[in-house]
C-alpha positions as CSV (number, residue, x, y, z in Angstrom):
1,X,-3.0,-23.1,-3.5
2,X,-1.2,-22.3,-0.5
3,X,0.1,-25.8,0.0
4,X,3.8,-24.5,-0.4
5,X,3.3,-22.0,2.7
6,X,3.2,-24.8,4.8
7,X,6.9,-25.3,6.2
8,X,7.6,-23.9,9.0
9,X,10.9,-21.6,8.2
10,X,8.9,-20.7,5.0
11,X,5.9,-19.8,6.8
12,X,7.7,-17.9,9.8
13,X,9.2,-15.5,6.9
14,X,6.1,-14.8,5.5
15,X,4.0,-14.1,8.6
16,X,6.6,-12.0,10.2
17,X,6.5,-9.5,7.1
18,X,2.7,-9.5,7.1
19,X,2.7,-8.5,10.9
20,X,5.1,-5.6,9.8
21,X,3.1,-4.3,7.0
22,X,-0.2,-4.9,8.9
23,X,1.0,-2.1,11.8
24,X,2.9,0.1,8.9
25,X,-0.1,0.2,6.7
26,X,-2.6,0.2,9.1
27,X,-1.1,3.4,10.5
28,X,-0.6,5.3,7.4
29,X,-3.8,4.2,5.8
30,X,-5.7,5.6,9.1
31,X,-4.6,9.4,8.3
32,X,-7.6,10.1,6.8
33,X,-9.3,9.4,10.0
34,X,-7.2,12.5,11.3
35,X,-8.0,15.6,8.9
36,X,-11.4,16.8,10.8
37,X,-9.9,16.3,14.4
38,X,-6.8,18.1,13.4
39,X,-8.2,21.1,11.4
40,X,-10.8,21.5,14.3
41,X,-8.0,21.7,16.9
42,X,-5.5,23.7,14.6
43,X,-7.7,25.9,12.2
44,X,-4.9,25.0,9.7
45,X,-8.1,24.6,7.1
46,X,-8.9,21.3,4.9
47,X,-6.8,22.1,2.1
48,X,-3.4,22.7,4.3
49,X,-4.1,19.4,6.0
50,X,-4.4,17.5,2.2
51,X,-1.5,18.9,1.4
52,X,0.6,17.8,4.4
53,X,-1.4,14.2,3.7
54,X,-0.4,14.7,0.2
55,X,2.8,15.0,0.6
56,X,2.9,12.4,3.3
57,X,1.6,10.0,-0.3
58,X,4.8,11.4,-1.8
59,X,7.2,10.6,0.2
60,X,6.3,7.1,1.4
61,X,6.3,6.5,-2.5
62,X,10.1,8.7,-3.0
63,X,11.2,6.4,-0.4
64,X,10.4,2.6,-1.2
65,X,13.1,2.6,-4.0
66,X,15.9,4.3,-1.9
67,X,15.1,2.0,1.6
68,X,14.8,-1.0,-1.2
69,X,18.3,-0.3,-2.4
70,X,19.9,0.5,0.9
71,X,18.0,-3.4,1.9
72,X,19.9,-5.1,-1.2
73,X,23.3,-3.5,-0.4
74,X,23.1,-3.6,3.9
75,X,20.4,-5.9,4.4
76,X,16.9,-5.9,5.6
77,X,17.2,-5.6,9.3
78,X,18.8,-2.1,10.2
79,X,16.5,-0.6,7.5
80,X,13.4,-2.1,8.9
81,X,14.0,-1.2,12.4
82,X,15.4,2.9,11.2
83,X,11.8,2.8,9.8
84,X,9.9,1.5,12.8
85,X,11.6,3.8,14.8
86,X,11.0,6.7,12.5
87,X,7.5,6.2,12.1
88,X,7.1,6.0,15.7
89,X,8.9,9.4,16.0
90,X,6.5,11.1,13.2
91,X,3.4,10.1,15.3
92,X,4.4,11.2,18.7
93,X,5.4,14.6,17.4
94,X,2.4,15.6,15.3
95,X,0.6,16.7,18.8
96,X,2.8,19.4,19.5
97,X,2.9,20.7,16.0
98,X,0.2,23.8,15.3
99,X,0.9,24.8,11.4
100,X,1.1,23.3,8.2
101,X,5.0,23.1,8.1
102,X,5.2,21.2,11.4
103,X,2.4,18.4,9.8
104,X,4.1,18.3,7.2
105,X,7.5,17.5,8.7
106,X,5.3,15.0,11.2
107,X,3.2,13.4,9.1
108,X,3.7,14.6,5.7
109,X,7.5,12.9,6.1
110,X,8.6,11.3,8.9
111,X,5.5,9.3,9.8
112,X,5.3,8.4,5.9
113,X,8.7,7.5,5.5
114,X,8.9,5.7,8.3
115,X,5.9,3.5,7.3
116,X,7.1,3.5,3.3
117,X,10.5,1.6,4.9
118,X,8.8,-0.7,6.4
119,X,6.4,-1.7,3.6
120,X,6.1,-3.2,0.3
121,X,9.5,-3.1,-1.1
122,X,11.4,-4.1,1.4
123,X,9.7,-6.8,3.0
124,X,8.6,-8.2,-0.5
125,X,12.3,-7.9,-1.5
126,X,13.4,-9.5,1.8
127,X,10.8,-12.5,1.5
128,X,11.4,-13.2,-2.0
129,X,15.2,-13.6,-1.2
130,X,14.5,-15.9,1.4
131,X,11.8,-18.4,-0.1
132,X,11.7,-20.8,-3.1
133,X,10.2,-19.5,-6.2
134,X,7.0,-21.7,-5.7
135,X,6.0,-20.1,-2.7
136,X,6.7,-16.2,-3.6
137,X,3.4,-15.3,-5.2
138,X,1.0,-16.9,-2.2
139,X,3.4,-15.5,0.3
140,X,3.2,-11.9,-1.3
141,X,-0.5,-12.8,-1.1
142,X,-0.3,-13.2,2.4
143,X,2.1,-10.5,3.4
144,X,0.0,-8.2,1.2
145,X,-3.2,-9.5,3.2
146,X,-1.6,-8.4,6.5
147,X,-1.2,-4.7,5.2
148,X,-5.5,-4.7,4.6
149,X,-5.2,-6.7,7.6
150,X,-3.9,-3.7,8.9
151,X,-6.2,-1.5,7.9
152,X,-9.5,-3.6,9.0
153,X,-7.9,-3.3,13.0
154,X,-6.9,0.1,13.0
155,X,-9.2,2.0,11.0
156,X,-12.1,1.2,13.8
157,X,-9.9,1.1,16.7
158,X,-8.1,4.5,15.6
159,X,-11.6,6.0,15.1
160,X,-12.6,4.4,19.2
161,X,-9.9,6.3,20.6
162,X,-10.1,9.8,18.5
163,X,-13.5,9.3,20.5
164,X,-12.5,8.4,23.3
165,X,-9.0,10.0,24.2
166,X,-9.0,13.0,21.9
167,X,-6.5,12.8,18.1
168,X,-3.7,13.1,20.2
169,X,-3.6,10.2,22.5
170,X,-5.1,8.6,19.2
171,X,-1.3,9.2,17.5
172,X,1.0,8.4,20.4
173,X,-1.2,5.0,20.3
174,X,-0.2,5.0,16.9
175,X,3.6,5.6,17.8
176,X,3.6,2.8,20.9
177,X,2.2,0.2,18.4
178,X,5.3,1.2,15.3
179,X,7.8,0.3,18.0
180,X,5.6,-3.2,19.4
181,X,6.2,-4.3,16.0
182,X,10.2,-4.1,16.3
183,X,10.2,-7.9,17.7
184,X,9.1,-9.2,14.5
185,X,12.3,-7.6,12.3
186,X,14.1,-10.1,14.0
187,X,11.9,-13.5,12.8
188,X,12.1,-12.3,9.5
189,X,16.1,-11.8,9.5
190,X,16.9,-14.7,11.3
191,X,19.7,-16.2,10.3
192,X,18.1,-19.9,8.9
193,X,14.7,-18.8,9.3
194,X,14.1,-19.8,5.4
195,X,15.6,-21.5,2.5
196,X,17.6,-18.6,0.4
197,X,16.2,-18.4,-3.0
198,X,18.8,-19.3,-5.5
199,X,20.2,-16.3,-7.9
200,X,18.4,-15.4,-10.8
201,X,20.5,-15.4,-13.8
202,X,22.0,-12.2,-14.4
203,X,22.1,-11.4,-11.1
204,X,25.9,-10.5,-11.2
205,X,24.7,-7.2,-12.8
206,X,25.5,-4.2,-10.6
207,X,22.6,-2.0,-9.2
208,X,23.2,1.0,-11.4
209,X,23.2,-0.6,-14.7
210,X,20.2,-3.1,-13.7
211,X,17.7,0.6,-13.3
212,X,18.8,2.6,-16.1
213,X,18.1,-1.0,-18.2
214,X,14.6,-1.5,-16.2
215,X,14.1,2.6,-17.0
216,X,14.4,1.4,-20.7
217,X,12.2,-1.7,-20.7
218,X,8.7,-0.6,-22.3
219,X,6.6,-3.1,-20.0
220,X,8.1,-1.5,-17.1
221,X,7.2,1.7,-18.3
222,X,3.4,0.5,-18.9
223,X,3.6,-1.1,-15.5
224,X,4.4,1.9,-13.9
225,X,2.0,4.1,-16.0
226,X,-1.1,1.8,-14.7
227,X,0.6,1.8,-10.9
228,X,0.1,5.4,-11.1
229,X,-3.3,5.0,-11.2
230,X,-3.9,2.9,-8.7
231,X,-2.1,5.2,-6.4
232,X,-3.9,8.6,-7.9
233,X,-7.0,6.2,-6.7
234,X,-6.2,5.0,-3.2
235,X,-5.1,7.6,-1.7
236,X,-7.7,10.1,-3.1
237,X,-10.4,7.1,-1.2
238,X,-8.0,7.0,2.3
239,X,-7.9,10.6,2.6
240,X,-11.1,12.3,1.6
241,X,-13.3,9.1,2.1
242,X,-14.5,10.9,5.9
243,X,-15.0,13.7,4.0
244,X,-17.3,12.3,1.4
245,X,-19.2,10.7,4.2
246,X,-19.9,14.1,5.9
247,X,-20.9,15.4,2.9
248,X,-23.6,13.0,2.8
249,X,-24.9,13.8,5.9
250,X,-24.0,10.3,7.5
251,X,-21.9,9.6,10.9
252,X,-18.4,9.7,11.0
253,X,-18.6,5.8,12.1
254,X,-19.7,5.2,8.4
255,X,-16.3,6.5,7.2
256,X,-14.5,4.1,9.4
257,X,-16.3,1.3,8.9
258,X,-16.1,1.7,5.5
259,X,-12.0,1.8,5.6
260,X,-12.2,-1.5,8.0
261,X,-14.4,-3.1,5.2
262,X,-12.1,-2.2,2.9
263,X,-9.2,-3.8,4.5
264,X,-10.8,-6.8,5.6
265,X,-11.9,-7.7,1.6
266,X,-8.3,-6.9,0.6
267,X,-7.5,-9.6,3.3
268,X,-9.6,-12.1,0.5
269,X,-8.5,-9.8,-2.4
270,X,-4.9,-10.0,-2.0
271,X,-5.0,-14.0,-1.0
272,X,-6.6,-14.3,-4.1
273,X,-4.3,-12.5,-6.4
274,X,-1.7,-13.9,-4.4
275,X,-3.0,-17.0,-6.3
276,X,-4.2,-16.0,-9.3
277,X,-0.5,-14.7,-10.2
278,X,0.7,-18.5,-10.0
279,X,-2.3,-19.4,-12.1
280,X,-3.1,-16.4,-15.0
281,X,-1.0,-14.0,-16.4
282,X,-0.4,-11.0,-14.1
283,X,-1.2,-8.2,-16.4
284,X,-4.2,-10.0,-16.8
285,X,-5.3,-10.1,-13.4
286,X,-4.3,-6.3,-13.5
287,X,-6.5,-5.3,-16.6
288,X,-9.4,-6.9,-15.0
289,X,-9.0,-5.3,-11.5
290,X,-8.9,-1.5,-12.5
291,X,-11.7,-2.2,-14.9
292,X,-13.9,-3.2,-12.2
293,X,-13.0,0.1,-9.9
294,X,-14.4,2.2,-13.3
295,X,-17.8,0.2,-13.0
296,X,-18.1,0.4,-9.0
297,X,-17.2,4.6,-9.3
298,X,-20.4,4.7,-12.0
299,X,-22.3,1.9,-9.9
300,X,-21.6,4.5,-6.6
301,X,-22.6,7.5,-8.4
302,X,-25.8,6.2,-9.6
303,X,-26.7,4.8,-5.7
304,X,-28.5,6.9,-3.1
305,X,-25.9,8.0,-0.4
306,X,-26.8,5.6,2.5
307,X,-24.7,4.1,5.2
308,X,-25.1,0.2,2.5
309,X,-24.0,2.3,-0.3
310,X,-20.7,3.5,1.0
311,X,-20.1,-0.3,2.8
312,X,-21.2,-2.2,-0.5
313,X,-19.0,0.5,-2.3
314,X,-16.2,-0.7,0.0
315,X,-16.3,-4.2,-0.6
316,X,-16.0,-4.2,-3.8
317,X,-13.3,-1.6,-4.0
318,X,-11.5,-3.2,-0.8
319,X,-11.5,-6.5,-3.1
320,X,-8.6,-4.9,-5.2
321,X,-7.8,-2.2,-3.1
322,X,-4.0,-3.3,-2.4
323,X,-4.3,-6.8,-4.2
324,X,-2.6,-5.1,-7.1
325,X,0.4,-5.4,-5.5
326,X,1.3,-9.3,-5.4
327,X,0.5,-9.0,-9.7
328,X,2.6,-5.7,-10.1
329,X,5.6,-7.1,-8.1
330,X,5.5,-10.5,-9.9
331,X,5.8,-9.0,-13.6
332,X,8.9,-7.0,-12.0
333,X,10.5,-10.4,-11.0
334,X,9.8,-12.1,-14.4
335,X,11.1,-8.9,-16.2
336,X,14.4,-8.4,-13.6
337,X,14.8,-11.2,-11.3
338,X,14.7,-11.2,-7.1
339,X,18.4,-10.0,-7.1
340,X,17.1,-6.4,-7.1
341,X,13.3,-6.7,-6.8
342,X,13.4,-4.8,-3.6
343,X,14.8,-1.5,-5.8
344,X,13.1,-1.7,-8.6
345,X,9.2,-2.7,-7.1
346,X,9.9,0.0,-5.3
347,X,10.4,2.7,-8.2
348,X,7.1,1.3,-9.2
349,X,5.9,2.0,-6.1
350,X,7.2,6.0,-6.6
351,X,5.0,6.2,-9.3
352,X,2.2,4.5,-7.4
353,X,2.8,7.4,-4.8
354,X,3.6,10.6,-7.1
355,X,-0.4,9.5,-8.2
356,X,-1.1,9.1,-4.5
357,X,0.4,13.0,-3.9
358,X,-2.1,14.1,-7.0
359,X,-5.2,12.3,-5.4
360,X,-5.1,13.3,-2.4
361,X,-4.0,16.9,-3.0
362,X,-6.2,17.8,-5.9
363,X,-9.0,15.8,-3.5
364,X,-8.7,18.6,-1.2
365,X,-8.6,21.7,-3.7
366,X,-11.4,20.3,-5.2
367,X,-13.4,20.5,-2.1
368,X,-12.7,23.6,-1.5
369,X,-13.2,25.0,-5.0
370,X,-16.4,23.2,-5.7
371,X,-17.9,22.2,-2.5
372,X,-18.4,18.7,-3.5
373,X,-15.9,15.5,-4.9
374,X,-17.9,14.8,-7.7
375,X,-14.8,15.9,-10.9
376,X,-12.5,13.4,-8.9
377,X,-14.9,11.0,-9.4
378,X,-15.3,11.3,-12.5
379,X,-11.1,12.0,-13.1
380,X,-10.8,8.4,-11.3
381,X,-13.1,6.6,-13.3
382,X,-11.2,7.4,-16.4
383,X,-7.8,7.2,-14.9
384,X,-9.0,3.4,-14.2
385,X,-10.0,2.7,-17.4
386,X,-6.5,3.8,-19.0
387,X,-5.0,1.8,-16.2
388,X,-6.8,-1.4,-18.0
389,X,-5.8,-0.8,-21.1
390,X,-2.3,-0.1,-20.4
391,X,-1.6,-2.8,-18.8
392,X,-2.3,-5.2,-21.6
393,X,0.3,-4.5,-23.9
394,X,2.8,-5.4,-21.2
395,X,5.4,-8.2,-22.1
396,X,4.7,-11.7,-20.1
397,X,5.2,-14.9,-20.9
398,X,2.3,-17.5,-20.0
399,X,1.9,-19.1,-17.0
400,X,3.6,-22.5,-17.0
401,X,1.5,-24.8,-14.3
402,X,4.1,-26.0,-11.4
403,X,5.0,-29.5,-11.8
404,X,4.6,-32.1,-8.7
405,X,7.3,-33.9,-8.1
406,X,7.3,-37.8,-6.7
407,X,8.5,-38.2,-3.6
C-alpha cells in the first residue's frame, strides 16, 4: 500500500515533512506535561494556566489557514522557517515569564503559532503540490505518523528532563530542538526534490473566491462541524490527561507514558488511514473513528483507575488520535483540489482548534468547579457521537481502485 512511496525524490518530500511535524507536534502536544511544574513555580493556579494552554489550542488553529495562504502565494520555505524560529522563541521565553499574561504571550501564542506554521496545513499543502496523486494519501499517512511520532519521543523525554533539570531547562530543550529541525525546510523545498503534481482543474480560480465558495459547500461545513470535535477531544486529553492521572492517585510517569503510547499507536493509526483513504471512502473511515472514541470514554469510565487502564485507554484512543487527519484533508482535495488545499485544510483545522480552545479551557474550570473531570467525560462522549453522524451525510464520490499500468 505504500508501494508508490518508494522513489527517492518522492520519498525525500515525504520524510522531510514528517521530521518537521514530528518536532512541531511533539512540542506542542507535551504542554500538558507543563501545567503542575509551572503553577507550582508560579502560583498562577490551574485554571490561569488552562487558559493560557487554551488559548495556545486557539491560536495554533487561527493560524494554519493564514500560514497556509501565505504558503500558496510565497511558498513553503520562508513560512516554515518564521515558524521554526518562532516556536523556538515562545519556548525560551516562557522561563522568565511569572503571570498569566506573559504564558499566554509565550505559550498561549508564540509557541503555538510557531508550531501551528509548521504543521498540518502547510506541509500537507506543500507535499501534495510536490507528489503524484497516487502517492498523496500514504504520504499524508506518513507525514501524519511523524507528528504521533512526535509525540511518543518527547512526551517521555520531556517528562526525564522536567525531572531531571527542572521545567525550565525542560523548555529551552524544547526551543534548541524547534531550531535543529530548520535543516529539513530545505529537503522538502528543494528545487527537483519531487515530481510537481499537475493542476487540478479549476485551479485558475483566485484565493478569495475559491473560500467564500468552500464556506458555501454543505460537506465542508459537516466536515468542519465533525473536526470540531475531534479538536474539543484532543486537546481536552493533552492538557488535563496529568491531571486525571493525579486524581487517581497514580505517578506522574503514568501520564507520560500514557501520551508516548498515544503517539506511538497514531504512528500505526495514521499509516493506516493513510491507506484506508486510497481504499474506502473517507467520511467513512471518519464515522467509524469517532464512534470508537464514544465506546473507549464509556469502556474507561466503567474500568478501575489503574496504571493498564489509562495505557489500554491510550491505545485505543492514540489509534485515531491524529489519524483523522490524512481522511479530513483528502475529502478537502476531492471537494477543492491541491491548488489551495494548504488554505482551506487549514480553516478546517481552525475549527478543529476553536474545539481544542473549548476542551481545554472548560477542562480546567471544570476542575476547579467540581473537583473531578467526570461532565467532560461525559460532554466528549456525546460530542463523538455527533461527530459520527455528521460526517456521513458528507458528499464523496466512491473510491475508484488505482489502475496498474504495464511497463
Amino acid at each position: 500500500m505504500f508501494h508508490t512511496l518508494r522513489r527517492p525524490d518522492v520519498l525525500v518530500v515525504t520524510l522531510a515533512a514528517a521530521g518537521i511535524l514530528m518536532v512541531t507536534m511533539g512540542v506542542r502536544q507535551s504542554f500538558g506535561l507543563f501545567v503542575s511544574p509551572l503553577n507550582s513555580a508560579t502560583g498562577m493556579g490551574v485554571a490561569t494556566v488552562s487558559l493560557a494552554l487554551a488559548i495556545g489550542q486557539l491560536s495554533w488553529g487561527a493560524i494554519q489557514p493564514v500560514a497556509g495562504a501565505l504558503a500558496d502565494r510565497y511558498g513553503v520555505r520562508v513560512v516554515l522557517v518564521v515558524g521554526l524560529a518562532v516556536l523556538a522563541v515562545g519556548c525560551a521565553l516562557t522561563p522568565f515569564v511569572d503571570d498569566g499574561f506573559g504564558l499566554a504571550v509565550s505559550l498561549g501564542l508564540l509557541a503555538s503559532m510557531g508550531s501551528g506554521i509548521g504543521s498540518f496545513s502547510v506541509l500537507i499543502g506543500a507535499a501534495a503540490q510536490r507528489l503524484p496523486a497516487d502517492a498523496r494519501g500514504a504520504a499524508s499517512g506518513v507525514i501524519n505518523a511523524g507528528g504521533s511520532f512526535g509525540q511518543f519521543v518527547f512526551a517521555p523525554l520531556l517528562q526525564k528532563l522536567i525531572q531531571s533539570i527542572g521545567w525550565m531547562g525542560a523548555m529551552w530543550a524544547m526551543a534548541v530542538a524547534a531550531l535543529a529541525a530548520l535543516p529539513l525546510v530545505g529537503r522538502l523545498t528543494a528545487p527537483g526534490a519531487a515530481t510537481a503534481a499537475a493542476p487540478a482543474a479549476g485551479s485558475e480560480q483566485r484565493l478569495g473566491p475559491a473560500v467564500r465558495a468552500a464556506l458555501k459547500d454543505r460537506s465542508y461545513l459537516l466536515l468542519h462541524a465533525g473536526f470540531f470535535t475531534c479538536g474539543f477531544h484532543i486537546a481536552f486529553l493533552v492538557t488535563h490527561l496529568p491531571g486525571e492521572v493525579d486524581l487517581c492517585g497514580l505517578p506522574a510517569g503514568v501520564a507520560s507514558t500514557s501520551l508516548a503510547i498515544i503517539g506511538l499507536a497514531n504512528v500505526f493509526g495514521s499509516l493506516f488511514a493513510g491507506a484506508w483513504v486510497g481504499r474506502y471512502r473517507s467520511k467513512h473511515v471518519l464515522a467509524l473513528m469517532y464512534g470508537s472514541r464514544a465506546l473507549l470514554i464509556a469502556w474507561y469510565l466503567l474500568m478501575p483507575p489503574t496504571a493498564w487502564t489509562f495505557y489500554l485507554f491510550a491505545a485505543g484512543l492514540g489509534f485515531t488520535w491524529l489519524a483523522t487527519v490524512p481522511p479530513t484533508a483528502a475529502i478537502v482535495g476531492k471537494l477543492f483540489g491541491t491548488r489551495y488545499l494548504a488554505t482551506l485544510f487549514g480553516l478546517t483545522l481552525l475549527s478543529h482548534q476553536i474545539g481544542g480552545f473549548l476542551g481545554a479551557w472548560l477542562g480546567g474550570l471544570a476542575l476547579s468547579a467540581f473537583g473531578d473531570f467526570t461532565w467532560m467525560w461525559y460532554a466528549d462522549m456525546a460530542l463523538a457521537l455527533a461527530a459520527a453522524l455528521l460526517n456521513l451525510p458528507i458528499r464523496e464520490a466512491r473510491v475508484q481502485p488505482l489502475q496498474t499500468h504495464a511497463a
